[in-house]
C-alpha positions as CSV (number, residue, x, y, z in Angstrom):
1,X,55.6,137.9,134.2
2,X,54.8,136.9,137.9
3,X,53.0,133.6,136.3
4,X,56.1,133.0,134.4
5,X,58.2,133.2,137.9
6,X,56.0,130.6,139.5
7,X,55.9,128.4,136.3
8,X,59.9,128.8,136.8
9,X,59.7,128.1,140.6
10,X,57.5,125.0,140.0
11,X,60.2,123.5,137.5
12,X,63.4,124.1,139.7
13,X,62.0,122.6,142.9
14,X,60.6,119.7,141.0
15,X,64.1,118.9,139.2
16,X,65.2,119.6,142.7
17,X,62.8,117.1,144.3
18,X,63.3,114.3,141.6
19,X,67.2,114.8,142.0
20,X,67.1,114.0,145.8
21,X,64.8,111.4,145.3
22,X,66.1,109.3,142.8
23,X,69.7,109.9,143.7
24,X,68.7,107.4,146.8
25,X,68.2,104.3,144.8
26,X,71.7,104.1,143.9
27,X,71.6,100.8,142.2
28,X,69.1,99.4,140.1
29,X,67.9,96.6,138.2
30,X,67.7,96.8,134.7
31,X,63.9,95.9,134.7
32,X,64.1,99.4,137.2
33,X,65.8,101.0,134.4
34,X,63.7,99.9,131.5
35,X,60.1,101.5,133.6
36,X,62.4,104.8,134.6
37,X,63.0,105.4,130.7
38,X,59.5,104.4,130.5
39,X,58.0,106.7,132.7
40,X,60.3,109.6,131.6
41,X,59.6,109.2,127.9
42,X,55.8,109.6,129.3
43,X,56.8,112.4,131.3
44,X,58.0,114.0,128.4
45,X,55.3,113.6,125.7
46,X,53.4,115.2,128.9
47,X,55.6,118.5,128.5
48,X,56.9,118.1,132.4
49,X,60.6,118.5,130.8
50,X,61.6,118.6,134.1
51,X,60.7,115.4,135.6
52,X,61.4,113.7,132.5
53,X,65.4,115.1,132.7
54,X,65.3,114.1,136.1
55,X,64.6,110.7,135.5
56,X,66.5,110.4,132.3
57,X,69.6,111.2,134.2
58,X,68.7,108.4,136.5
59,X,68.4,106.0,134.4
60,X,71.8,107.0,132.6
61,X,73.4,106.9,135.3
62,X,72.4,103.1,136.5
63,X,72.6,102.3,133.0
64,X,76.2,103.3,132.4
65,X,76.5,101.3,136.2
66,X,75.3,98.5,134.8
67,X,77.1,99.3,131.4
68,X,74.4,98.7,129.2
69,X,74.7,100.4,125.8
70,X,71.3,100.1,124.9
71,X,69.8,101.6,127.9
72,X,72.1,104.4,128.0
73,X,71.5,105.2,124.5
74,X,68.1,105.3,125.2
75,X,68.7,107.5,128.1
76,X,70.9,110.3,126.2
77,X,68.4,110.2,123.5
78,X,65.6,110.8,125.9
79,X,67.6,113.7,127.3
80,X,68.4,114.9,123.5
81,X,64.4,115.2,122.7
82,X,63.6,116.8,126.2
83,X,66.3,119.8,124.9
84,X,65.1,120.0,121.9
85,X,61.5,120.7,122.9
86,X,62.7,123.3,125.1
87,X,64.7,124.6,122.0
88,X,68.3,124.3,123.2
89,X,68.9,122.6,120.1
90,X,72.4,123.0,120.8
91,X,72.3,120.4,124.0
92,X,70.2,118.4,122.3
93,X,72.4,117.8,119.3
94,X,75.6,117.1,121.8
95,X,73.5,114.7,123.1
96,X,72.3,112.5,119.9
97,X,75.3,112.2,119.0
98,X,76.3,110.3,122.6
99,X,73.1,108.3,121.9
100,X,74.3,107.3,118.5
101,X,77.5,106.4,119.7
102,X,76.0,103.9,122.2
103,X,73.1,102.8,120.3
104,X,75.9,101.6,117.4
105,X,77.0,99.2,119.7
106,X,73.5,97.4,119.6
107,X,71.1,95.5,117.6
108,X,68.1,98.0,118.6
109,X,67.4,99.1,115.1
110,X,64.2,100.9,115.7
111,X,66.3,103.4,118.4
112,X,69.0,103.8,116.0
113,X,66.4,104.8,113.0
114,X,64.7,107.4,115.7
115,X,68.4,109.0,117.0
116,X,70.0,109.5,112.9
117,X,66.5,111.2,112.3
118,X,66.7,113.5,115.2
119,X,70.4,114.4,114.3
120,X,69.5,114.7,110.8
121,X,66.5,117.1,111.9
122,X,68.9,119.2,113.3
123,X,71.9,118.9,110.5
124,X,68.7,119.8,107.9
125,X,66.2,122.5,109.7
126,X,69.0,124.3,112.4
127,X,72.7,124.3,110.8
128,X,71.4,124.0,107.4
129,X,74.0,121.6,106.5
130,X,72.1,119.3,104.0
131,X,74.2,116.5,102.9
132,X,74.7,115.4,106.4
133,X,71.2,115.6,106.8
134,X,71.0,113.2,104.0
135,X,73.2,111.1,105.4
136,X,71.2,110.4,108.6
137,X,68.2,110.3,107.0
138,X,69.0,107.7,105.1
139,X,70.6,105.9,107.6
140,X,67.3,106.1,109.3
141,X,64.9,105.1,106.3
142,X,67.4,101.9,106.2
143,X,66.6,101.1,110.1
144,X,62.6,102.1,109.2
145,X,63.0,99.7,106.0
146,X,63.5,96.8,108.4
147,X,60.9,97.8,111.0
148,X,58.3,98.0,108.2
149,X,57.1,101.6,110.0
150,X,55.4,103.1,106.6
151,X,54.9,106.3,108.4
152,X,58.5,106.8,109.4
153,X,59.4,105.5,106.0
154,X,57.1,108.4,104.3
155,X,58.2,110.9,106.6
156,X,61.9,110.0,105.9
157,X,61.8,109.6,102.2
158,X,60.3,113.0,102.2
159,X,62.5,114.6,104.5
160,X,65.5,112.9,101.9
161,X,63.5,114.4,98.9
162,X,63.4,118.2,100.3
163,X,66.9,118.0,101.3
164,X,68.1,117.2,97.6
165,X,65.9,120.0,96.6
166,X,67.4,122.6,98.9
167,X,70.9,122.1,97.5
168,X,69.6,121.7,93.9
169,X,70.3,118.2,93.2
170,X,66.9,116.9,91.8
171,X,68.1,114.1,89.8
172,X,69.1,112.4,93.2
173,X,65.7,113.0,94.5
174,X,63.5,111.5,92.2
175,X,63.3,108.1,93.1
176,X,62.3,109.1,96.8
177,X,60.3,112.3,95.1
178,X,57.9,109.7,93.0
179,X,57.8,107.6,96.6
180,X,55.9,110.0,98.4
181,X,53.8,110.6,95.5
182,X,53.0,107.6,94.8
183,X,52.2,106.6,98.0
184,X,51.4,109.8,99.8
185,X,48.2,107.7,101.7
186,X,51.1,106.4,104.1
187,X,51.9,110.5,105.0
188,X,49.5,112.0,107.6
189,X,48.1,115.8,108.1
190,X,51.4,117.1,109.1
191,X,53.1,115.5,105.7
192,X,50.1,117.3,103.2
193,X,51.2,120.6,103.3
194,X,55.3,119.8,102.8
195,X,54.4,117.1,100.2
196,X,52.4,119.6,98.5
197,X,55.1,122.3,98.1
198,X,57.3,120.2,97.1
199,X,55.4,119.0,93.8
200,X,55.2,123.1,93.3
201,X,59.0,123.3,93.7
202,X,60.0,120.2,91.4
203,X,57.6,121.3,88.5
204,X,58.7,124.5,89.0
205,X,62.6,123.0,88.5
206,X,61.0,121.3,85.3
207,X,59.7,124.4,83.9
208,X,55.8,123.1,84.1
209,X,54.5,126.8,85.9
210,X,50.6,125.6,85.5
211,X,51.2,122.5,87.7
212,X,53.7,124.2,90.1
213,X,51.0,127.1,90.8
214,X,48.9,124.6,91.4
215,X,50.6,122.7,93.8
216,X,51.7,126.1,95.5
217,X,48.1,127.1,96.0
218,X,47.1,123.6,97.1
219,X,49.6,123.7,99.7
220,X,49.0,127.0,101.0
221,X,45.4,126.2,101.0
222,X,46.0,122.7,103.1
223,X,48.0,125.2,105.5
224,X,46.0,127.8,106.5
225,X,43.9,124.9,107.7
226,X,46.2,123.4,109.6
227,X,48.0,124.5,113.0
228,X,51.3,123.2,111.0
229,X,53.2,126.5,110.5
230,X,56.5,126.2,109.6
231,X,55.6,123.9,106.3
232,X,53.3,126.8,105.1
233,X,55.9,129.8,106.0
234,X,58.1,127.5,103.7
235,X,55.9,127.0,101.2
236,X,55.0,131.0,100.8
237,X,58.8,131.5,100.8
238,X,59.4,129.2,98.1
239,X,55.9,130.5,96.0
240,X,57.0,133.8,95.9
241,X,60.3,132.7,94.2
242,X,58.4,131.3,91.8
243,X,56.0,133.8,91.2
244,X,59.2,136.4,91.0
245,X,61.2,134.2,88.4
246,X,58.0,134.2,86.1
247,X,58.0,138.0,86.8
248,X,54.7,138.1,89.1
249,X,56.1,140.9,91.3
250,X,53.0,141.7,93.2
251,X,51.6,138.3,93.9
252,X,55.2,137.7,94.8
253,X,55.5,140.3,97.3
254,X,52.6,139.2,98.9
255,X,53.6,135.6,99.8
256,X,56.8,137.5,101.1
257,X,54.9,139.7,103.4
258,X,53.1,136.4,104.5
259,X,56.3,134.5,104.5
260,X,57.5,137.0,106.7
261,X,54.6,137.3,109.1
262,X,54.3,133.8,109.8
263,X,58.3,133.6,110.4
264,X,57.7,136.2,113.6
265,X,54.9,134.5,114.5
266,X,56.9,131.0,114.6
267,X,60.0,133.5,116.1
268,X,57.4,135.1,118.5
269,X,55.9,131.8,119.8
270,X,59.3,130.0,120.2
271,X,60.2,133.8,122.4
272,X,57.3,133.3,124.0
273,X,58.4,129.3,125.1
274,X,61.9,130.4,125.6
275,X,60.7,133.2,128.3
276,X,58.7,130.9,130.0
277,X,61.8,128.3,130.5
278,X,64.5,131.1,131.4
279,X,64.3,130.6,134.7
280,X,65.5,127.1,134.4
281,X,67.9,127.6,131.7
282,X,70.7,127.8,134.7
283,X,69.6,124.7,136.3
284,X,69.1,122.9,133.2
285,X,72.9,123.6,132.2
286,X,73.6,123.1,135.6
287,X,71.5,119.2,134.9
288,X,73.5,119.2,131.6
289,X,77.2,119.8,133.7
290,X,75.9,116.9,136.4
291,X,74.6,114.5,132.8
292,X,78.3,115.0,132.1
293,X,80.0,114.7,135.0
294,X,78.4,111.0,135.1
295,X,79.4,110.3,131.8
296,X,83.2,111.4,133.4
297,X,83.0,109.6,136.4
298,X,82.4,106.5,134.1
299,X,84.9,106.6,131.8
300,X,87.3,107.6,135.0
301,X,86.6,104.6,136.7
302,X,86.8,102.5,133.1
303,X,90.1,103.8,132.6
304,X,90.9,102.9,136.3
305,X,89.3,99.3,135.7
306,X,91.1,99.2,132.2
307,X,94.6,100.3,133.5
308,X,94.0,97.7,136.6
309,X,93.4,95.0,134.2
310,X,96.4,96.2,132.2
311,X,98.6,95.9,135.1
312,X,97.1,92.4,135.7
313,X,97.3,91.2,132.1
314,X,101.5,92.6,132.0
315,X,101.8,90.5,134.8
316,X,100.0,87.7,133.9
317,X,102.0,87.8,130.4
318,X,105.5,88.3,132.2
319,X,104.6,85.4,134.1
320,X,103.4,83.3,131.4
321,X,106.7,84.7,129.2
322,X,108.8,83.6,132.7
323,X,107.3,80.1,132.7
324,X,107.6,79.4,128.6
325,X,111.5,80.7,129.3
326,X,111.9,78.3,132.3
327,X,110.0,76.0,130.5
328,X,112.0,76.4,127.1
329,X,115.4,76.6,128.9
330,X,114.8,73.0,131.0
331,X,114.2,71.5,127.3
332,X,116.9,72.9,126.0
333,X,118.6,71.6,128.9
334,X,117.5,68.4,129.0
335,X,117.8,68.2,125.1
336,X,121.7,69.3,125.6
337,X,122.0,66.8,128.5
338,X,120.9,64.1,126.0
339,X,123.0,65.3,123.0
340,X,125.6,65.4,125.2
341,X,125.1,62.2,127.0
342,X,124.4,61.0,123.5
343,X,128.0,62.7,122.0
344,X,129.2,60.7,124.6
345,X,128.1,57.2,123.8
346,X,129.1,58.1,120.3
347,X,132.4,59.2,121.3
348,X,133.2,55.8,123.4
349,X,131.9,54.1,120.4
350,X,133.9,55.7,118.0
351,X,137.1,55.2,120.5
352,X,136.0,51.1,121.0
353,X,136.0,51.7,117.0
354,X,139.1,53.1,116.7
355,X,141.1,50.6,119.0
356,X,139.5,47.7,117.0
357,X,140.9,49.2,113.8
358,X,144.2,50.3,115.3
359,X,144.4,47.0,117.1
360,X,143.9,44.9,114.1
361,X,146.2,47.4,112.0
362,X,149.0,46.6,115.2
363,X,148.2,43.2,114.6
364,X,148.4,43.1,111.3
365,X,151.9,45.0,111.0
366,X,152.9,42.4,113.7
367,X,152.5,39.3,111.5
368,X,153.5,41.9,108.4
369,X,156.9,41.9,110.2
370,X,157.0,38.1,111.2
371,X,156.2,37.3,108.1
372,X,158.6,39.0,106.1
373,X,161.5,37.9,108.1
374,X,160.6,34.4,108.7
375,X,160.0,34.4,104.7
376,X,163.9,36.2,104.4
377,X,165.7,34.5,107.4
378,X,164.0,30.8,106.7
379,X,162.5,30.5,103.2
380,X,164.9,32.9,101.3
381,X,167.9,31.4,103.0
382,X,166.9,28.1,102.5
383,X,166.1,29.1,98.7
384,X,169.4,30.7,98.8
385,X,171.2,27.8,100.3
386,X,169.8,25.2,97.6
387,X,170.1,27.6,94.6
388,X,174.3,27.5,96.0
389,X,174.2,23.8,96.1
390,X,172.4,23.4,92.8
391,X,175.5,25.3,91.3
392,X,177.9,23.5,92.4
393,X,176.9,20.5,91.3
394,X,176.4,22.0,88.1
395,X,179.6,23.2,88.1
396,X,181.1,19.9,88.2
397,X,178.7,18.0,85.6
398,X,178.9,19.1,82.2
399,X,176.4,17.0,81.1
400,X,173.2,17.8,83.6
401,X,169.3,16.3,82.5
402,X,166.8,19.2,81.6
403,X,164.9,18.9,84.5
404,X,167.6,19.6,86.8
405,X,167.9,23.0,84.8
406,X,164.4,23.6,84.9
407,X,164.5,23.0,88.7
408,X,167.6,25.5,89.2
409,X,164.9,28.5,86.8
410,X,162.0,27.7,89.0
411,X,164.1,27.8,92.5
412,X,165.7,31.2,91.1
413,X,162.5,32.7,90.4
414,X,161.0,31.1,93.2
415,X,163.4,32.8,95.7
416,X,163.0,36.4,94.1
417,X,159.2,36.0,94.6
418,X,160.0,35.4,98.2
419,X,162.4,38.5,97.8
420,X,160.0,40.7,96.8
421,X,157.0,39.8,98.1
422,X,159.7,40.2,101.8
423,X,160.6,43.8,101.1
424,X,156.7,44.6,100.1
425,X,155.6,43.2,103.7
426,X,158.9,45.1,105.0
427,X,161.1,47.2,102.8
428,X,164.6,46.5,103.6
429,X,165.4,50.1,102.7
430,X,162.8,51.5,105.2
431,X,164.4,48.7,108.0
432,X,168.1,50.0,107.1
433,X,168.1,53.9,105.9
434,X,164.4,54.7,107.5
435,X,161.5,56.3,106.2
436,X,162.9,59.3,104.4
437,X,165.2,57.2,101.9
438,X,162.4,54.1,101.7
439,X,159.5,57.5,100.3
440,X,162.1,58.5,98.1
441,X,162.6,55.1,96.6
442,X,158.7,54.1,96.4
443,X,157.7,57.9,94.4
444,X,160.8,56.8,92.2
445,X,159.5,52.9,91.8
446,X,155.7,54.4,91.3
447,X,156.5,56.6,89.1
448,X,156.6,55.6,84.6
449,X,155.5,57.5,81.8
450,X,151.8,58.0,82.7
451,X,152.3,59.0,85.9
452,X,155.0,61.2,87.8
453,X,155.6,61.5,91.8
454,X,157.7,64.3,92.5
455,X,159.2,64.3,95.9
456,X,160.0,67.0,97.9
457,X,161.6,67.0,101.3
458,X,163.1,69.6,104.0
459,X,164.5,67.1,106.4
460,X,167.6,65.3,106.2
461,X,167.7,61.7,104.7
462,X,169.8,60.6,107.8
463,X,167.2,61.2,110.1
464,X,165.7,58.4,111.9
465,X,162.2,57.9,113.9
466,X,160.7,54.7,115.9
467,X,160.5,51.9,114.1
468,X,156.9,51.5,114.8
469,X,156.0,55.4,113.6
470,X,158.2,54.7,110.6
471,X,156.9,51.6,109.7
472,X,153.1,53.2,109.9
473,X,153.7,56.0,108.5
474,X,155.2,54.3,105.1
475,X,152.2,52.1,104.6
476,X,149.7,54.8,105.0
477,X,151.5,57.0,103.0
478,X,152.0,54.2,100.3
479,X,148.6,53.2,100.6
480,X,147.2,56.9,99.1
481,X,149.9,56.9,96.5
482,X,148.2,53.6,95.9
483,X,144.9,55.6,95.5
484,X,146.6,57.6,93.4
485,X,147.3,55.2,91.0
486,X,144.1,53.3,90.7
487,X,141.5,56.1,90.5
488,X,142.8,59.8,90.4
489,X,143.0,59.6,86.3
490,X,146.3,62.0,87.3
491,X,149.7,62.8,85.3
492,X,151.8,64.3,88.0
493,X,151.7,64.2,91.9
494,X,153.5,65.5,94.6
495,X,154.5,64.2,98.1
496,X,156.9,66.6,100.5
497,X,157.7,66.4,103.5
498,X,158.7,69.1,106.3
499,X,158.7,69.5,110.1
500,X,157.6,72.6,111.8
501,X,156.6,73.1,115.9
502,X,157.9,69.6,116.4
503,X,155.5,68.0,114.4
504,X,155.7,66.0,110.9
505,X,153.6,67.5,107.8
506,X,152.9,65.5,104.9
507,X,151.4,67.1,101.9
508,X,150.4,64.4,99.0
509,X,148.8,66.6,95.9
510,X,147.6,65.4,92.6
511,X,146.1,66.9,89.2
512,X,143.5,64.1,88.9
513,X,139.6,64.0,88.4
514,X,138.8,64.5,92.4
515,X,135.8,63.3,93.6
516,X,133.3,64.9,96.5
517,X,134.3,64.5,100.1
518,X,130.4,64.3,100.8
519,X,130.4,61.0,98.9
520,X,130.1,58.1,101.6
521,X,130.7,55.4,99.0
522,X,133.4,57.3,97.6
523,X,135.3,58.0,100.8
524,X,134.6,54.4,102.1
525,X,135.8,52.9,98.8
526,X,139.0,54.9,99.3
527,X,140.0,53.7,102.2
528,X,140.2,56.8,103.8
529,X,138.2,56.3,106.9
530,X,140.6,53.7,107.7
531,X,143.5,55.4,107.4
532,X,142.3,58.5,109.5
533,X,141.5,56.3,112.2
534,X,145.3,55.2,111.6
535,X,146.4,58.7,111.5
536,X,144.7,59.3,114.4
537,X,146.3,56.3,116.2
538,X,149.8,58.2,116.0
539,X,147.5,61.3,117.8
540,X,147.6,63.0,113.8
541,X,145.2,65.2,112.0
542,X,144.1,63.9,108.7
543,X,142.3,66.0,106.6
544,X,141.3,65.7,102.4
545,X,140.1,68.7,100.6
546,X,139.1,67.7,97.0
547,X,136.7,68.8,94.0
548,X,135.8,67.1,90.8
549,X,138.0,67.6,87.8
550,X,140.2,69.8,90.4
551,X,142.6,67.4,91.9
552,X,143.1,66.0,95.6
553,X,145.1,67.3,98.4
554,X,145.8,65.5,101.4
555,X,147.5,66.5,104.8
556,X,148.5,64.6,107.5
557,X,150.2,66.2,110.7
558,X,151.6,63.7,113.4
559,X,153.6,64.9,116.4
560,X,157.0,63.7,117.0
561,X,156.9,63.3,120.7
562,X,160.3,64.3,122.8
């Protein structure tokens, strides 16, 4: 007991010791790292646990400094098997799994084969929970496969075979089961007994009790031979089932009694290692609580450094965001200027346009009007004048040459050409009775058995406007009753006329064919482009809403002015 104490002493004041003196190299290479982990996994194969935690830690924590998974893997790893030859199987298990979650995040497939294999160790042997033994296992023999180890690859494939065989599923096991059979020179001593066993175990699943006795005494034989004691305790315990099933009760409870006897002495032994270390077992979950706090202080300072560069990346985006909105508004700006600058241009264009066509449609009214009454105060008065002359002399001849009659036809029909064609440059009812009486007349004149323009109006027929608005006004209106005529295919039309907020409204409607408004050649070929620019001359609205085979309808407001 007093050797134990000092054993104890010796352990705390050397994890003591290498704490203080490691702690003062605070930052280290990674080369430093790699011959720390070096030295420690030497330090453990040496069973001095204690130097070998101390180091470990070391290097974890430079490792994690440095942030390098693969080192710090290595490092919890290291720390894993150290626990789990002083049988605290439970920190050692807490600890492979950190190693596996670092290692992951490498390329070092020999570590990761060597950390599923010590996790599955424990998952199969401590908690008994197969499958997931199986799972690491064979997540191991796939990292061994590709390091061409054919030890590690036996070792595996037969740790994969007994764990099928503990939960009964031997049809899963037989492709790694004829493995380490077939190839049972890649196994070592420790793998003879185990493989042995297990050949008594599967023939005895098979029914074949001569070869599964045999293999049971083979094994048990190989084991008491060997310091390997667990595989033979196994091995009795799984013989005597066998010997009870085929109702060998004494040589049964035999292997029992040895079963049992080598259990205590594996139970006594693992005491015995257990007392030994209890004086440490408070600093080593002390070492455990400081492995941890590292591990904290880490991922503190990560989520510090993660949150910084959170903060700096929301700024960095709300800045970029700022300058694509500044960025996006000044195009949008400058694109706006243009289009506006542009709408501009368009607009002065469209005006220059506009006084061209109203200009030349002035013009043209102006000789319209010269024209009609120098052809009925000169030419039809002269017509007139000869026509009066021409009868009286016929009045006093009785006897007159043809030509003189053919002269008096052609200067009669002559001077009602001249007639007419005066009132079609300027009506002489729109001149006397105005534009009301002259619309009335022209639906009446337009109007035959094809075709029927009703008119409607509100205003009295009395009422006069300027000249000039009068005189526009009839030709434009004239000019789609025109339209009518040549190309709406139309039986009935309608033209009224009403004033309302000191404005005119005209409303010309027919049943025709219509056409589509959208149609440049069709609007152009109309005339109509013209005659809004006209409208819009008199400071009108003009507006045409029309479908095929649904008709026309045309509106034109004009203000009357004071």
């Amino acid at each position: 007991m007093r050797r134990a104490r000092i054993i104890s002493l010796l352990i705390i004041l050397l994890i003591c010791f290498s704490n203080s003196f490691y702690s003062q190299n605070k930052a280290l290479s990674k080369n430093e790292i790699e011959k720390l982990v070096t030295d420690a996994t030497k330090n453990w194969k040496n069973q001095d646990y204690a130097k070998s935690l101390a180091q470990s830690r070391t290097a974890l924590k430079n490792a994690i400094a440095i942030n390098d998974n693969n080192l710090i893997a290595r490092s919890y790893n290291l720390i894993g098997v150290n626990f789990d030859n002083l049988l605290m199987l439970d920190k050692a298990f807490t600890f492979y799994l950190k190693a596996l979650y670092y290692i992951d995040k490498t390329d070092n497939n020999t570590f990761k084969g060597r950390i599923n294999n010590n996790l599955a160790n424990i998952y199969f042997f401590e908690k008994k929970e197969y499958n997931q033994g199986i799972i690491h296992y064979k997540k191991a023999l796939e990292y061994s496969n590709k390091s061409s180890d054919k030890l590690k690859i036996y070792l595996r494939k037969l740790n994969i075979t007994w764990a099928y065989f503990e939960i009964g599923n031997f049809d899963k096991s037989l492709e790694y089961f004829k493995y380490i059979n077939q190839f049972k020179q890649h196994g070592d001593e420790s793998t003879v007994v185990a493989l042995n066993m297990l050949n008594g175990v599967y023939y005895d699943h098979v029914n074949d009790t001569v070869k599964a006795n045999f293999y049971f005494l083979k094994a048990i034989k190989l084991g008491n031979k060997s310091s390997e004691k667990f595989d033979l305790s196994i091995t009795h315990q799984k013989y005597a089932s066998f010997l009870f099933k085929n109702k060998n009760y004494e040589k049964a409870y035999e292997n029992i009694i040895e079963f049992n006897r080598l259990t205590e002495e594996i139970t006594s032994l693992a005491k015995q290692k257990k007392t030994k270390l209890a004086g440490v077992n408070l600093e080593l979950d002390e070492y455990k609580r400081e492995v941890d706090k590292i591990e904290t202080e880490y991922k503190n300072k990560q989520k510090i450094l993660l949150e910084e560069q959170s903060q700096h990346k929301k700024a960095f985006s709300i800045i970029v965001i700022l300058f694509l909105i500044i960025t996006i508004f000044f195009y949008f700006f400058y694109q706006y200027t243009k289009l506006k600058q542009k709408n501009r241009i368009k607009n002065i264009q469209n005006k220059i346009h506009q006084n061209i066509i109203n200009a030349s449609i002035d013009g043209q009214e102006s000789e319209r009007k010269k024209v009609a009454l120098f052809l009925h105060d000169t030419i039809s008065a002269s017509l007139s004048s000869a026509g009066m002359h021409l009868n009286v002399f016929l009045s006093q001849h009785s006897s007159v040459p043809d030509e003189i009659i053919k002269t008096k036809f052609i200067l009669d029909e002559t001077h009602d050409k001249v007639r007419d064609l005066s009132h079609d440059l300027l009506p002489t009812l729109l001149v006397r009775f105005g534009l009301l009486y002259a619309l009335d007349d022209l639906c009446e004149k337009y109007s035959n058995s094809n075709l029927h323009f009703e008119y409607l109006n509100t205003i009295s027929n009395k009422k006069r406007y300027p000249e000039k608005f009068e005189t526009r006004l009839y030709f434009i209106i004239s000019e789609l009753l025109n339209n009518i005529i040549k190309h709406s295919e139309a039986n009935r039309a309608e033209v009224s006329l009403s004033e309302s907020n000191n404005e005119l409204i005209i409303k010309i409607t027919d049943n025709g064919k219509g056409f589509d408004i959208n149609d440049f050649n069709f609007v152009e070929g109309f005339g109509l482009n013209q005659i809004k620019a006209r409208i819009n001359n008199l400071n009108g609205h003009f507006r045409v809403k029309s479908k095929i085979n649904e008709g026309t309808s045309i509106k034109i407001t004009v203000p009357l002015g004071d």
